[in-house]
BATIVEX-904798 format. One record per residue (C-alpha): residue in one letter; residue number from 1; y, z, x. Coordinates in steps of 0.001 Angstrom, whole numbers, plus 500000, padded with zeros to 6 digits. Layout:
# residues N
(A,NUM,(Y,Z,X))
...
END
This chain:
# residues 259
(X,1,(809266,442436,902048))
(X,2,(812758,441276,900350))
(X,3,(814000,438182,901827))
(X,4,(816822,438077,903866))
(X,5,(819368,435244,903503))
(X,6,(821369,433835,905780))
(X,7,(824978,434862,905580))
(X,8,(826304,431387,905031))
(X,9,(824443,430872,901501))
(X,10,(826146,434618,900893))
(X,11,(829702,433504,901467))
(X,12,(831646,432502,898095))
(X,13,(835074,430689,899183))
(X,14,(837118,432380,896770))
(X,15,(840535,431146,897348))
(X,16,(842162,434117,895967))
(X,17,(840390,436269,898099))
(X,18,(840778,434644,901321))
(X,19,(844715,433727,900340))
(X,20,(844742,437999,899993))
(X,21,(842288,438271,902853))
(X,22,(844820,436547,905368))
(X,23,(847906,437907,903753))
(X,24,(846778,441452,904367))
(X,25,(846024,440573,907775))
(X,26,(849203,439465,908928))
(X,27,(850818,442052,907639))
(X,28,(849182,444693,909783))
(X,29,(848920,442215,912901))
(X,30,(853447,442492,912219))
(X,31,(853605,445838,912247))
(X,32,(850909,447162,914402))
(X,33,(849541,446100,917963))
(X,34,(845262,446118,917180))
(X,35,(842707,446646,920213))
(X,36,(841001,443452,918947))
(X,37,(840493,440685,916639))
(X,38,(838065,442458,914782))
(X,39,(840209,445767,913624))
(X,40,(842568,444116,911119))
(X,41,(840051,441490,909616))
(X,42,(837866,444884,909066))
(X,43,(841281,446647,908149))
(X,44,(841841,443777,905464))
(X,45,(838235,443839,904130))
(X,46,(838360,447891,903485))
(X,47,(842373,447325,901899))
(X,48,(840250,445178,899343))
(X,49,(836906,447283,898464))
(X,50,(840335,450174,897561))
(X,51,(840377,448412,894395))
(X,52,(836852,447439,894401))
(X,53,(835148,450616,895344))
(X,54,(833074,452113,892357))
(X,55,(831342,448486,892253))
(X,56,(829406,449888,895187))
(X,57,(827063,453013,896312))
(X,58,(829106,453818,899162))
(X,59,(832504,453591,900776))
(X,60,(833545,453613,904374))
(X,61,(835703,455632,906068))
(X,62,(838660,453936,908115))
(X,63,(838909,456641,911753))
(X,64,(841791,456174,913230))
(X,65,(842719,457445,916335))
(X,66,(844747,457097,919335))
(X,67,(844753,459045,922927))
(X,68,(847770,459990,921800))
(X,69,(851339,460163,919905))
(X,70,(853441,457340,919091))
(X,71,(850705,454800,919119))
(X,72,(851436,453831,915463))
(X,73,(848603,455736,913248))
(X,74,(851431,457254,910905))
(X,75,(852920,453785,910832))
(X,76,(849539,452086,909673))
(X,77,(848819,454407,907064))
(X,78,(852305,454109,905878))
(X,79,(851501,450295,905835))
(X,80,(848173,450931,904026))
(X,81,(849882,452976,901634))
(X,82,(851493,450090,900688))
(X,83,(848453,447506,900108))
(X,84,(845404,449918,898661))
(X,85,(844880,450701,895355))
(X,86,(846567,454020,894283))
(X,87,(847134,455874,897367))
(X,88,(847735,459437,897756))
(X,89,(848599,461428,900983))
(X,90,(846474,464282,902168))
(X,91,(849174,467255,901912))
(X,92,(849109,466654,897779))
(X,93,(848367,470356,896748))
(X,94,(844207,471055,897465))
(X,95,(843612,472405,894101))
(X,96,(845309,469275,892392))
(X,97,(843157,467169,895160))
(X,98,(839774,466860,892632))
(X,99,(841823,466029,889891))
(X,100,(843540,463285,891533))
(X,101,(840268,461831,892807))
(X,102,(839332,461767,889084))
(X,103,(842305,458974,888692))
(X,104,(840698,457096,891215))
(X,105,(842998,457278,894648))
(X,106,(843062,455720,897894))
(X,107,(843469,458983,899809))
(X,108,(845205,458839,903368))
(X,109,(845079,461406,905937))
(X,110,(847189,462223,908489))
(X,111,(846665,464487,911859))
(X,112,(843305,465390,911108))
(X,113,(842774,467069,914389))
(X,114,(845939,469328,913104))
(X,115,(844012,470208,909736))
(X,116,(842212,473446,910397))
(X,117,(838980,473462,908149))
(X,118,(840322,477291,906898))
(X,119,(841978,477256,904149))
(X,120,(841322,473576,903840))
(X,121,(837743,473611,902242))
(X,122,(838557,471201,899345))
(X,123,(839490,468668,901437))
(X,124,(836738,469034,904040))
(X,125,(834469,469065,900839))
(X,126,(835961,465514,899844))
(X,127,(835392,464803,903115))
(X,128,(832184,465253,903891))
(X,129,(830542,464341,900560))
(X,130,(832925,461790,898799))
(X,131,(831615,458297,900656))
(X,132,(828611,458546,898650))
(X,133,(828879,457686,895100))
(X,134,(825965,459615,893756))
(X,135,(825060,463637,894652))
(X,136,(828933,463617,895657))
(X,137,(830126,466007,893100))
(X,138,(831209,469542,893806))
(X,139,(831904,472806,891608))
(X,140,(834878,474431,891615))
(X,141,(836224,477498,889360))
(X,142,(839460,476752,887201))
(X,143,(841340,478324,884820))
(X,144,(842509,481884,883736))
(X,145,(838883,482551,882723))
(X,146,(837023,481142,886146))
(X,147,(835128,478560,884587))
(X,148,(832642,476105,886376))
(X,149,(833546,472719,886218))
(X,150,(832251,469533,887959))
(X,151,(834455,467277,889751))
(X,152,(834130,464151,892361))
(X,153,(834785,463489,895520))
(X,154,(833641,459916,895700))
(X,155,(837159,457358,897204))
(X,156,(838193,455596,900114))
(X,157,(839865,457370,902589))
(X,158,(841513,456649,905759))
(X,159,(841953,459457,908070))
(X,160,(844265,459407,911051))
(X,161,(844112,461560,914666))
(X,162,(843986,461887,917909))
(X,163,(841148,461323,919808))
(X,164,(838040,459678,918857))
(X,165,(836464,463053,918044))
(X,166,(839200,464749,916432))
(X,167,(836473,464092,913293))
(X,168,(832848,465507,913241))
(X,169,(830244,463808,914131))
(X,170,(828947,463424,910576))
(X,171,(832170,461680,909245))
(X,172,(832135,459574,912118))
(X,173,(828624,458090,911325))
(X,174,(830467,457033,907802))
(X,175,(833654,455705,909565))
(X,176,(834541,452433,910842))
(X,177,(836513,453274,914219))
(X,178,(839825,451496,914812))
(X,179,(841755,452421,917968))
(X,180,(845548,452377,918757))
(X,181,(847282,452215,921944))
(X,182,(850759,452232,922378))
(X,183,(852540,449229,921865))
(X,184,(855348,447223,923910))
(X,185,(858427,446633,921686))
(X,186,(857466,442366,921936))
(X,187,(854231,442974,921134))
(X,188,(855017,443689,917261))
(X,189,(856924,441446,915047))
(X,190,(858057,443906,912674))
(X,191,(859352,447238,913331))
(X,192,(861112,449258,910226))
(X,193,(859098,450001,907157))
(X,194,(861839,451429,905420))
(X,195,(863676,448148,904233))
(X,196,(864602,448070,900769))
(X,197,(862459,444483,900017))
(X,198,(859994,445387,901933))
(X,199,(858116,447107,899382))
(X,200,(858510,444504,896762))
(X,201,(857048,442038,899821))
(X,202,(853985,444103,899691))
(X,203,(853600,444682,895892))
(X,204,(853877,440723,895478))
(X,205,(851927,439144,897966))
(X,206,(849244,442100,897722))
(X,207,(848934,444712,895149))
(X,208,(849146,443446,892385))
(X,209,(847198,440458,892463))
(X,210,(844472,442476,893522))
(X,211,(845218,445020,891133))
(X,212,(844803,442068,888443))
(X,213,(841635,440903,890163))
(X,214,(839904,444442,889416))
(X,215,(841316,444663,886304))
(X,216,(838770,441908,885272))
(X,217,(836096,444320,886666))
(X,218,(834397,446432,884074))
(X,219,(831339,448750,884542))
(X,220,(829125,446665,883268))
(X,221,(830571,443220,884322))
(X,222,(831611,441952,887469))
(X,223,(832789,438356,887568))
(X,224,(832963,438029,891481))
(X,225,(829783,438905,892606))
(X,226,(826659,440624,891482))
(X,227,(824648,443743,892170))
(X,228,(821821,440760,893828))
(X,229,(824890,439589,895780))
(X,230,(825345,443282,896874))
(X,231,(821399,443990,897686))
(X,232,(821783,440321,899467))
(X,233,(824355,441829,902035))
(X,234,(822591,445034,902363))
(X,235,(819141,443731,903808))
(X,236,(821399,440769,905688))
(X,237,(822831,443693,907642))
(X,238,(819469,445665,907504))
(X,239,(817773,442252,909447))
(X,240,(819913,443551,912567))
(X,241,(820691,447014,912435))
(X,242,(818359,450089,912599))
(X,243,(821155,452586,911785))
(X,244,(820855,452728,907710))
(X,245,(823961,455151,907483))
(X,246,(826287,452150,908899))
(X,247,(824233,449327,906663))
(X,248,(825200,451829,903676))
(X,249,(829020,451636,904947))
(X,250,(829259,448140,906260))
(X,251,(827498,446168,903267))
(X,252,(830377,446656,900769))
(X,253,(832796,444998,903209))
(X,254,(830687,442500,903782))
(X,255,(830265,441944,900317))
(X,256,(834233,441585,900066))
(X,257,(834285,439545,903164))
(X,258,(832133,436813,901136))
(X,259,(834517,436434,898517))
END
């Protein structure tokens, strides 16, 4: 039986990370009114693992919902858009979606209970197969000619609706759940999105120091932590829960969350 540590001995003390890790953080506690504590820190942990992702078997899903409009799910993934690693929106053409993946996105969805799965089946496919890096591949027919070819499906995504079930069952088991309610006008401490420093705010404090953290990953080499550190967090989280489908999703995060 593999030895489980105790999380303490796992934790790392980066200060880059945690200067990122609380940076992150309060910029979605400004601009969006969270249900708890626990949302943004998890929120801030899954911005990171964006940039970190194909260091691990799996990534989680962020499902966000609300009971209904104008509780601010546009408005966080329009914030999360600015802090993960490549984003790309959902209504990007669907036979240009694969291709994209290939360039390794962040891929956002919005009103996913709006999304009807006709017509749609490339992005249902990423969807239900792409938070698994291996057997996540899928075969599509291109060109004048029809020819096979093999492309992935494996990236973060965050995927916005409303209602708690407005995703199947299935996705849900590979989602971390953060809910929105609508927020008082005092409760936020920033409101507009669309100011011109704004963005440069983000890219500074955020994106690209991260991005210049995983440029020092390479496939081979990973200078924060290891593939032990990674088994480490995965039979921590084993120790205490019997679900292995949310281990697979919650052990890269906690992985990031030791840094």
């Amino acid at each position: 039986m593999d030895t489980v540590k105790p999380l303490e001995s796992l934790v790392k003390n980066n200060e880059e990370f945690q200067r990122l890790f609380l940076d992150i953080e309060g910029w979605l506690k400004a601009f969006i009114c969270f249900q708890s504590e626990d949302e943004p820190v998890a929120l801030a942990n899954w911005v990171v693992s964006t940039y970190f992702y194909r260091s691990f078997y799996f990534t989680p899903y962020m499902n966000i919902y609300s009971p209904e409009n104008g509780c601010g799910k546009s408005q966080l993934l329009e914030i999360l858009g600015f802090l993960v690693h490549n984003p790309k929106p959902s209504n990007i053409p669907t036979n240009a979606l694969f291709r994209h993946i290939e360039n390794q996105i962040t891929l956002l969805i919005d009103e996913i209970d709006m999304i009807a799965k006709e017509g749609k089946e490339e992005l249902w496919a990423c969807i239900n197969l792409g938070y698994k890096l291996i057997n996540s591949t899928v075969d599509r027919l291109v060109g004048k000619i029809h020819s096979s070819q093999t492309f992935e499906t494996y990236c973060p995504k965050a995927i916005a609706g409303i209602g708690q079930d407005s995703i199947p069952t299935s996705v849900k088991a590979r989602s971390i759940n953060i809910e929105l309610q609508r927020a008082l006008s005092e409760d936020l401490n920033e409101k507009y999105l669309s100011t011109p420093a704004l963005k440069e705010k983000f890219d500074f404090s955020v994106s690209i120091p991260l991005g210049q953290l995983a440029d020092q990953v390479e496939e081979d080499f990973n200078p924060f932590w290891s593939i032990t550190d990674y088994e480490d967090c995965i039979y921590l989280l084993g120790s205490s829960m019997s679900n292995t489908r949310a281990v697979d999703i919650c052990a890269p995060l906690l992985t990031i969350a030791c840094m």
